[in-house]
C-alpha positions as CSV (number, residue, x, y, z in Angstrom):
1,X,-99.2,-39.7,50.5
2,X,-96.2,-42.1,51.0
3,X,-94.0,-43.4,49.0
4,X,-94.6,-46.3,46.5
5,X,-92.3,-48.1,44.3
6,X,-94.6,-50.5,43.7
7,X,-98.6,-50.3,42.4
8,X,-101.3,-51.0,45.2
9,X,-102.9,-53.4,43.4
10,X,-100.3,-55.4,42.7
11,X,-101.6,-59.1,43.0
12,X,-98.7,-61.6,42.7
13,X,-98.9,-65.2,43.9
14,X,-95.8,-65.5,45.8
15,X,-97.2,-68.5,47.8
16,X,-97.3,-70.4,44.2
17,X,-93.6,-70.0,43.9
18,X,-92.7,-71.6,47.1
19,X,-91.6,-74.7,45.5
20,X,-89.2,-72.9,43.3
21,X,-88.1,-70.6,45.6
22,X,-87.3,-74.2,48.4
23,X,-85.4,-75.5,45.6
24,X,-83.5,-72.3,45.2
25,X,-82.7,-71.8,48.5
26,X,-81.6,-75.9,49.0
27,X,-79.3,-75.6,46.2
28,X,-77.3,-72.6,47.7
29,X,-77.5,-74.1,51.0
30,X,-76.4,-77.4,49.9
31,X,-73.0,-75.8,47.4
32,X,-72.1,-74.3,50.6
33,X,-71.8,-76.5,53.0
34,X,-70.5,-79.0,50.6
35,X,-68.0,-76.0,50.0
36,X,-67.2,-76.0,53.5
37,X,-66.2,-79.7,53.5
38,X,-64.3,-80.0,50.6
39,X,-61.8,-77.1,51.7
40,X,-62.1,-78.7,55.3
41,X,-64.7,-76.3,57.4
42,X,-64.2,-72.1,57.3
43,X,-61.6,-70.0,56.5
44,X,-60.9,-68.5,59.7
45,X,-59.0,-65.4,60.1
46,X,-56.8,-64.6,63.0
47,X,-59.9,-64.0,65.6
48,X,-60.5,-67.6,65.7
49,X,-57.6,-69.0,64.4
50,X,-54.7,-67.3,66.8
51,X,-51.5,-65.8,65.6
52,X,-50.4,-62.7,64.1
53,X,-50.9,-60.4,60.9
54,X,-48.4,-57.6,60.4
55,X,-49.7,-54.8,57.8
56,X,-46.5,-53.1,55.6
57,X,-46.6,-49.8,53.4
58,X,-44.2,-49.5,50.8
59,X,-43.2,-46.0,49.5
60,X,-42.6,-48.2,45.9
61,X,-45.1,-50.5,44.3
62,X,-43.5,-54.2,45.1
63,X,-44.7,-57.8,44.4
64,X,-46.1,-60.2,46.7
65,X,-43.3,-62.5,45.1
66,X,-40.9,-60.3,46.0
67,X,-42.1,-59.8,49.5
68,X,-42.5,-63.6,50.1
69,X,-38.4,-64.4,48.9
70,X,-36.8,-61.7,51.1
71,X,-39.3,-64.0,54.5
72,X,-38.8,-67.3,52.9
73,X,-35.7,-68.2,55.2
74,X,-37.7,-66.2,58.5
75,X,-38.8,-68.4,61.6
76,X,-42.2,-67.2,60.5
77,X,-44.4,-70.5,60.3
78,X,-47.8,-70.5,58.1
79,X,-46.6,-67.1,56.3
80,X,-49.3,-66.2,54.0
81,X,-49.0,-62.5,51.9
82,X,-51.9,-61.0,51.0
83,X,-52.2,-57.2,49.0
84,X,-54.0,-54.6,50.6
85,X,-54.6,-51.8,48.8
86,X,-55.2,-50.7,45.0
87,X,-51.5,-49.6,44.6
88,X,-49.1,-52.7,45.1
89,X,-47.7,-51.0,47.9
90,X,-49.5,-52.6,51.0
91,X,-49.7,-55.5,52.2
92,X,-50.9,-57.9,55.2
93,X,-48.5,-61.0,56.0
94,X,-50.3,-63.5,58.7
95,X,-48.5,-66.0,61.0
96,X,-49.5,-68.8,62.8
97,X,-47.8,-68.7,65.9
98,X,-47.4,-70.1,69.5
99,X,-48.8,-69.0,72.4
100,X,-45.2,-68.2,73.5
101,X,-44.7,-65.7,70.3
102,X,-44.3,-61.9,71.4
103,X,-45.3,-59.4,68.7
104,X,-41.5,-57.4,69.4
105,X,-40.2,-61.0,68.1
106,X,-42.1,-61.1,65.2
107,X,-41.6,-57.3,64.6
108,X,-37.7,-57.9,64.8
109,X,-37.9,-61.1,62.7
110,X,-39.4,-59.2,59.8
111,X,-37.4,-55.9,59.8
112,X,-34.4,-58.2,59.9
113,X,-35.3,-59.8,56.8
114,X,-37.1,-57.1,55.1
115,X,-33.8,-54.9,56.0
116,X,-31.3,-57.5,54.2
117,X,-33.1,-58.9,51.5
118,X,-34.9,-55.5,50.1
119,X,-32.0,-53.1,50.5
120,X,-32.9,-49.8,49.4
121,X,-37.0,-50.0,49.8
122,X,-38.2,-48.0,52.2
123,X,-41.0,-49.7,54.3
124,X,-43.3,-49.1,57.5
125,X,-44.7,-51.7,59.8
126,X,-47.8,-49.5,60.6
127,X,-49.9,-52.5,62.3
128,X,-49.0,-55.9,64.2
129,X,-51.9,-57.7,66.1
130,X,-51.4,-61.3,67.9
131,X,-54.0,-63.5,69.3
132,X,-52.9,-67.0,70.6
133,X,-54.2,-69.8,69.3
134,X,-56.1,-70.4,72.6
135,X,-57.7,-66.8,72.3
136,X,-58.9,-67.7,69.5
137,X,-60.8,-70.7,70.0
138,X,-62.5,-69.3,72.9
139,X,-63.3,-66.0,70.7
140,X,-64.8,-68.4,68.1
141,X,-66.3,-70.8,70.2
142,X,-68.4,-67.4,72.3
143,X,-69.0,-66.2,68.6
144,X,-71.2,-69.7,67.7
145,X,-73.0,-68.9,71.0
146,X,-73.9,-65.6,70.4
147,X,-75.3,-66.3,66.9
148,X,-77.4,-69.0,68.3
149,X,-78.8,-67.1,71.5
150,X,-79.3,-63.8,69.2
151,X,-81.6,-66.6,67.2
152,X,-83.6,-68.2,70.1
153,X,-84.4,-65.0,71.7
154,X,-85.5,-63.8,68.4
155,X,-88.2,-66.6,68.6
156,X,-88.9,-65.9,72.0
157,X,-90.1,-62.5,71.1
158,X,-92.2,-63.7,67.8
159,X,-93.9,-66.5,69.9
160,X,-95.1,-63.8,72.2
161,X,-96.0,-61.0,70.1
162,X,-97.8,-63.2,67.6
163,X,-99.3,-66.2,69.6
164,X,-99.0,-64.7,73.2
165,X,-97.3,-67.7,74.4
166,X,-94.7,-65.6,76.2
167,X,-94.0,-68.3,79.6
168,X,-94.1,-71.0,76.6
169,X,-91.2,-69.3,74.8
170,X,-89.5,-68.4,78.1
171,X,-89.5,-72.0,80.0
172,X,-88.2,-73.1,75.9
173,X,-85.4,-70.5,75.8
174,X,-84.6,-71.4,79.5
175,X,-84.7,-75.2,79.2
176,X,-82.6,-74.9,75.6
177,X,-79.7,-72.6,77.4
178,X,-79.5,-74.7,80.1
179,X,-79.0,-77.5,77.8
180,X,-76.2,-75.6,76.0
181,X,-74.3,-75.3,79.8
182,X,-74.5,-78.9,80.6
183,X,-73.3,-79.6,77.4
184,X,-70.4,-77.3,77.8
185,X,-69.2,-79.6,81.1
186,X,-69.3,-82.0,79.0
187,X,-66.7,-81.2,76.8
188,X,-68.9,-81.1,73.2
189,X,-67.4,-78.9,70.8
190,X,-69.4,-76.4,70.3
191,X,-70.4,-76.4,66.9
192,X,-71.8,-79.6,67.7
193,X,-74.0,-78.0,70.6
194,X,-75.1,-74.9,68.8
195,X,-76.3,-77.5,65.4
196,X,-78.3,-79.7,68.4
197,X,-79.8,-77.5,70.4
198,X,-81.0,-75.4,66.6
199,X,-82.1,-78.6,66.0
200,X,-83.8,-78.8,68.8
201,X,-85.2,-76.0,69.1
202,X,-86.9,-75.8,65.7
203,X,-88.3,-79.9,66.6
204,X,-90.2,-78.2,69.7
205,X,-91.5,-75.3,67.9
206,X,-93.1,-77.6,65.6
207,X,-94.2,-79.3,68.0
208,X,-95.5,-76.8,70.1
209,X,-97.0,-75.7,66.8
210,X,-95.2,-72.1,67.6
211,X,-96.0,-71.3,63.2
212,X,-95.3,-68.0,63.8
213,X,-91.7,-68.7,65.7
214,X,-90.8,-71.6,63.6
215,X,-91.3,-69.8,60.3
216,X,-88.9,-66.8,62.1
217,X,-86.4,-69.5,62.8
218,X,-86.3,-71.6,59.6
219,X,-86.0,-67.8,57.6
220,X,-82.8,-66.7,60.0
221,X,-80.9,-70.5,59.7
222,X,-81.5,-70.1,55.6
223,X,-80.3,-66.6,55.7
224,X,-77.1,-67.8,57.8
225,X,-76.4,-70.8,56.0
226,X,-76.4,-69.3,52.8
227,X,-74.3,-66.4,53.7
228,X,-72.1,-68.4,55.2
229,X,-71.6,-70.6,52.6
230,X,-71.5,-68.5,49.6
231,X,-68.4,-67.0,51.8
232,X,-66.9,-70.2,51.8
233,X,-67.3,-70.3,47.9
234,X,-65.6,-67.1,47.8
235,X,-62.7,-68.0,50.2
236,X,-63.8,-65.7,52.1
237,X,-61.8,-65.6,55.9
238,X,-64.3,-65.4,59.0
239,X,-63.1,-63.1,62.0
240,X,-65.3,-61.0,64.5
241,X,-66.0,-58.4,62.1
242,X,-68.1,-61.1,60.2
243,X,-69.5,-62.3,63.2
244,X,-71.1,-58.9,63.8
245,X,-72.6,-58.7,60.6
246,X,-74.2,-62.1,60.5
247,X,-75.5,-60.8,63.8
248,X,-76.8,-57.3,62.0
249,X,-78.1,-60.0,59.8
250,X,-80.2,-62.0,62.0
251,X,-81.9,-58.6,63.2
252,X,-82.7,-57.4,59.6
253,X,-84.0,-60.5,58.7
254,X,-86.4,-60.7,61.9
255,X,-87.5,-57.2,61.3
256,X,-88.2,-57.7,57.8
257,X,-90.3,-60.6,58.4
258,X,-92.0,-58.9,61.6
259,X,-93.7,-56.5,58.9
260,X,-94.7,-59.3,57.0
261,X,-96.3,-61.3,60.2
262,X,-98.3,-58.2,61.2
263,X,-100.1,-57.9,58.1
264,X,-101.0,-61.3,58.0
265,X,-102.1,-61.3,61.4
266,X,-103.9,-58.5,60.9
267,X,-105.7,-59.8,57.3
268,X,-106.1,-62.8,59.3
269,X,-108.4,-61.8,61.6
270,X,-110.1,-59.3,59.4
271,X,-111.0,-62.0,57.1
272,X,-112.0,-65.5,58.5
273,X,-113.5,-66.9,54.9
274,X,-110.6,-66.3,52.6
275,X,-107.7,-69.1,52.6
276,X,-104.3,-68.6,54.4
277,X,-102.7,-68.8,50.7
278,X,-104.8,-66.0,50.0
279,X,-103.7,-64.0,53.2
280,X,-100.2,-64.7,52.9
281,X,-100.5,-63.2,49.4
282,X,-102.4,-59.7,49.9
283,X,-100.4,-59.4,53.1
284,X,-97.1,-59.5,51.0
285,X,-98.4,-57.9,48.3
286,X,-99.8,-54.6,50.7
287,X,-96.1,-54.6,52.5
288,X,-94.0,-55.4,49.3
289,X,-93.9,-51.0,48.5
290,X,-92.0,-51.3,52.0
291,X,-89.8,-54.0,51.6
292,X,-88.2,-52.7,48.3
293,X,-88.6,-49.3,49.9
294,X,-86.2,-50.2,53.1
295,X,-84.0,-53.0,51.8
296,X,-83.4,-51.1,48.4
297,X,-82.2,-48.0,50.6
298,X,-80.2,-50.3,52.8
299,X,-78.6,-52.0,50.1
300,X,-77.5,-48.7,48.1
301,X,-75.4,-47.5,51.3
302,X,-73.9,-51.5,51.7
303,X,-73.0,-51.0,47.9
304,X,-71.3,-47.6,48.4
305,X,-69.4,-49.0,51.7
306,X,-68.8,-52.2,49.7
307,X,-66.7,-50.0,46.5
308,X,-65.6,-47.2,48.6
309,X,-64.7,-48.6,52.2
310,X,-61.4,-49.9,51.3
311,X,-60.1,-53.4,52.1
312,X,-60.7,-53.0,55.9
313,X,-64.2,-53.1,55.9
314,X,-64.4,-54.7,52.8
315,X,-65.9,-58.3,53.5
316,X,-67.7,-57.2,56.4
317,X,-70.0,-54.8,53.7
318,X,-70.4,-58.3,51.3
319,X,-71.6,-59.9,53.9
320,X,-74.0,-57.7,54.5
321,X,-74.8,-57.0,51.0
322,X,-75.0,-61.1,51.1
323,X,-77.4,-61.4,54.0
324,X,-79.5,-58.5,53.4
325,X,-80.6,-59.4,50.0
326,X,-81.2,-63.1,50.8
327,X,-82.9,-61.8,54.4
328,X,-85.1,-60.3,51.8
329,X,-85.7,-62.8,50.1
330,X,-86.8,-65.4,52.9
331,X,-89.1,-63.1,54.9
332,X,-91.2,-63.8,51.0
333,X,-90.7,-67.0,50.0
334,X,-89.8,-69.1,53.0
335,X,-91.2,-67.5,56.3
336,X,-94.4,-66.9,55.4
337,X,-95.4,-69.9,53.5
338,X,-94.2,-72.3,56.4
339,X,-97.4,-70.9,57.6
340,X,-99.6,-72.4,55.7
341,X,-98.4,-75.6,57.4
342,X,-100.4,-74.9,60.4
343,X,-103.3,-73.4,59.0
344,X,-105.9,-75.4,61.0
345,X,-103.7,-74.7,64.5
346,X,-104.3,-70.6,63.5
347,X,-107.9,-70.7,63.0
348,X,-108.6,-73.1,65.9
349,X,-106.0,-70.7,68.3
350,X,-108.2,-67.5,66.7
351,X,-111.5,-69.1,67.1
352,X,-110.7,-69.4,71.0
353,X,-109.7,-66.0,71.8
354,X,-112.7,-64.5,69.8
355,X,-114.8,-66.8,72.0
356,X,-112.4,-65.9,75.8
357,X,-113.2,-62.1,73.9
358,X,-116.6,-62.7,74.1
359,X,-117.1,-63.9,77.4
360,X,-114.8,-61.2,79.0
361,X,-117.2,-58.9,77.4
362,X,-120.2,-60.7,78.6
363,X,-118.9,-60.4,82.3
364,X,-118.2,-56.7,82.0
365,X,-121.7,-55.7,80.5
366,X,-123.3,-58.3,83.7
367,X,-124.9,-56.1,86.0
368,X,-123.0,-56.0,89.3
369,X,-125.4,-57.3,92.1
């Protein structure tokens, strides 16, 4: 016997709270971005935004104040100090910089100051990174396009596993890259491509009526959106290490709804008279013991690298604590019911290959003359 955190018979109409659960999710998605505009788009760190950071120990606790004095007068422009550390005596001081900026410059430009300002406090420079501002743009604008291709090839796999329209999904992928390259000639930014072509892409698998691939997509944009926004709320800076979580993200979230889909599919055809409401609802209801099972286990170990990871890792472990639990969530309450939209497309598609299942049958018991 497995496992269960959750009775069998549980029967709860999760399809009923749909409504609460779109308004929910617009809400957060909404605060966010209009987060993002009032502060004037992301907080990027110095991945994407080019320049350097320089991380200090202390042997004595010292205040940021004091640190930002003693570099007031430094060529040092955009100097930001930021703690690191429970005990007041590291810290990380980003630069923006040129592209002609050398990081034995900036080195020498802090000891100097550090040296006649703070006599007497001993000090190490264990850490200088630089990225120019150039780097840094490309790095973010290949970060965009990664999120965005993790996505559609995502759908590509649903749309094939679920509604065996595999050369459909391909020729879409295909056409949609293509789209993104011609667009890069052109010189569009490439936020502006990636929010197109999503755009895009989820227009023609509605119109495709791809339930299975649309539902995938609309659950990973929320689960991105949201993350990224609440981030944005909490001043939260964006560098690569963030990028690779929202990418862990986009595969949790996928495989999360995956179970979900299966049992559906499989109630689905096991059961042509009850409704699609009611499908959706023993489906999630028969996986649920699973869900709290894996994401409850998953969260526990993001919690535990979230206090005791230290400030390194620090945001990359919220934002998977973020995206995990609202992955969760959307593999429930948003995936699945987008289904429902296309209830008449599923039992149409299903009545066909049960009849092309009969007829290949038919052929093999012929007799061979």
């Amino acid at each position: 016997m497995g496992l269960h955190l959750v009775p069998n018979d549980l029967n709860i109409d999760f399809v009923g709270f749909r409504r609460i659960s779109y308004i929910i999710s617009a809400v957060l998605i909404i605060v966010g971005i209009s987060s993002i505009i009032i502060k004037g788009g992301l907080r990027y760190g110095i991945d994407f935004e080019g320049g350097a950071v320089i991380q200090i120990k202390f042997d004595n606790a010292i205040s940021d104040e004091t640190i930002k004095n003693a570099l007031a007068d430094s060529e040092l422009p955009g100097l930001v100090v930021q703690g690191f550390g429970d005990d007041s005596t590291g810290y990380l001081l980003r630069v923006s910089m040129q592209d002609n900026a050398s990081a034995a410059a900036i080195r020498e430009s802090v000891d100097t100051d550090l040296h006649s300002k703070l006599a007497g406090e001993k000090y190490e420079i264990s850490r200088l990174e630089i990225v120019g501002p150039k780097v840094g743009a490309d790095l973010r604008s290949k970060a965009l396009g990664a999120l965005y291709l993790a996505t559609l090839l995502m759908a590509v796999y649903v749309s094939g596993r679920f509604e065996h329209r595999w050369g459909t999904a391909v020729l879409m992928a295909a056409g949609l890259s293509g789209s993104i390259y011609i667009l890069d000639l052109l010189g569009l930014p490439k936020g502006w491509q990636v929010c197109g072509v999503a755009l895009s892409t989820l227009f023609i698998c509605w119109r495709l009526k791809l339930a299975f691939a649309l539902g995938a997509l609309i659950s990973v944009i929320h689960d991105l959106l949201v993350t990224v926004g609440l981030f944005s709320i909490l001043n939260k800076e964006f560098d690569l290490t963030i990028i690779a979580a929202l990418l862990t993200v986009v595969g949790y979230s996928i495989n999360d709804t995956i179970i979900v889909y299966d049992r559906i599919r499989e109630n689905f055809r096991a059961d042509k008279k009850a409704s699609l409401a009611t499908i959706i609802n023993n489906s999630i209801n028969q996986t649920l013991s699973r869900t709290v099972l894996t994401s409850g286990t998953t969260l526990m170990v993001i919690v535990a690298l979230l206090i005791l990871g230290g400030d390194i890792i620090h945001d990359f472990a919220l934002a998977l604590l973020i995206g995990i639990a609202i992955g969760t969530f959307s593999s429930i309450f948003v995936a699945s019911p987008i289904l429902m939209t296309f209830e008449n497309t599923l039992r149409s598609r299903q009545a066909k290959e049960e009849e092309a299942s009969r007829l290949a049958a038919r052929r093999r018991a012929a007799p061979q003359v």
